[in-house]
C-alpha positions as CSV (number, residue, x, y, z in Angstrom):
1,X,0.0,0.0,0.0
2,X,1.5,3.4,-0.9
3,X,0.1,6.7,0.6
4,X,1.6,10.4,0.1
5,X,2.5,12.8,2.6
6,X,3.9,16.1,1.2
7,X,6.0,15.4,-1.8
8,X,6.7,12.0,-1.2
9,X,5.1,8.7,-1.8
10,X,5.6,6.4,1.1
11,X,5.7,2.3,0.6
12,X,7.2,-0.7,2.4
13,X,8.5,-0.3,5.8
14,X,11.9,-0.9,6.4
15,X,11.9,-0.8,10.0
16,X,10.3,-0.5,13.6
17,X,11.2,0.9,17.0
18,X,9.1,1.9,19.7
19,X,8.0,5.2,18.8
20,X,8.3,5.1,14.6
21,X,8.1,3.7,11.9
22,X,10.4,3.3,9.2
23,X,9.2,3.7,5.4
24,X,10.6,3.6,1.7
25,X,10.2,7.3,0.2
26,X,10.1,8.5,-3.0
27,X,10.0,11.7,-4.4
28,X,6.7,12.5,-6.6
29,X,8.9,15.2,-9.0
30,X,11.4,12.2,-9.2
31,X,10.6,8.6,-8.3
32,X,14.4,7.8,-8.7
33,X,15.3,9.5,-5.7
34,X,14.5,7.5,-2.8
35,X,15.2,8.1,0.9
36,X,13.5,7.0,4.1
37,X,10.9,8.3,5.9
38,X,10.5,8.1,9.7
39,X,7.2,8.2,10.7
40,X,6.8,9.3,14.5
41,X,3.7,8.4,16.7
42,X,3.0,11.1,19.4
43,X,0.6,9.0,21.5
44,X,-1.2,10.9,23.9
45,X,-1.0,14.8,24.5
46,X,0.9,14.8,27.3
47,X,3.7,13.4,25.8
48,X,3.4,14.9,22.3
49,X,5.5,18.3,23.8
50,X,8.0,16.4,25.3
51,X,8.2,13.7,21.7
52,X,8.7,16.9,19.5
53,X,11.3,19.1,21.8
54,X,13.3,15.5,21.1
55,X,12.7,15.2,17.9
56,X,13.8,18.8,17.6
57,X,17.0,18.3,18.9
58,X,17.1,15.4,17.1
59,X,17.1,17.1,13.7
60,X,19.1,20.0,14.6
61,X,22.3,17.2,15.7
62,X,21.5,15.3,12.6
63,X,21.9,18.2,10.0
64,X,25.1,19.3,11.6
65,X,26.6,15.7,10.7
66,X,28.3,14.8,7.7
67,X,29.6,11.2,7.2
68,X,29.4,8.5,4.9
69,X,27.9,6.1,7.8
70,X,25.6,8.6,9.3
71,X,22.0,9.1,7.7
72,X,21.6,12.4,6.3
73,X,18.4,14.5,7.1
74,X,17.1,15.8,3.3
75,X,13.7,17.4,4.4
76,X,11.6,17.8,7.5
């Protein structure tokens, strides 16, 4: 099953942990390009701040990193 979210068509999973979910991405403007999405549930309100102040800081690490091991953030 394929959905879209933004500019991206999401398919298989690739992967699981406890709070997201890993998916095959590809670009609508150019299905060639393909990247991962990871796919976040907040759960309940109360811990929805806390999930995105992490996820935040998560993000703002990640794009500060270049290496050929590392996962590069393209889009958030």
């Amino acid at each position: 099953m394929t959905c879209k979210i933004d500019h991206y068509s999401l398919s298989e999973t690739l992967g699981r942990g406890v709070s997201a979910t890993v998916k095959l991405a590809r670009r609508e403007d150019n299905p060639k390009v393909e990247c991962a999405a990871k796919i976040f549930d907040l759960g309940s309100s109360a811990t929805a701040k806390r999930t995105l102040a992490q996820l935040q800081t998560e993000i703002k690490v990640q794009r500060q990193l270049d290496h050929i091991h590392i996962v590069k953030v393209v889009d958030h």
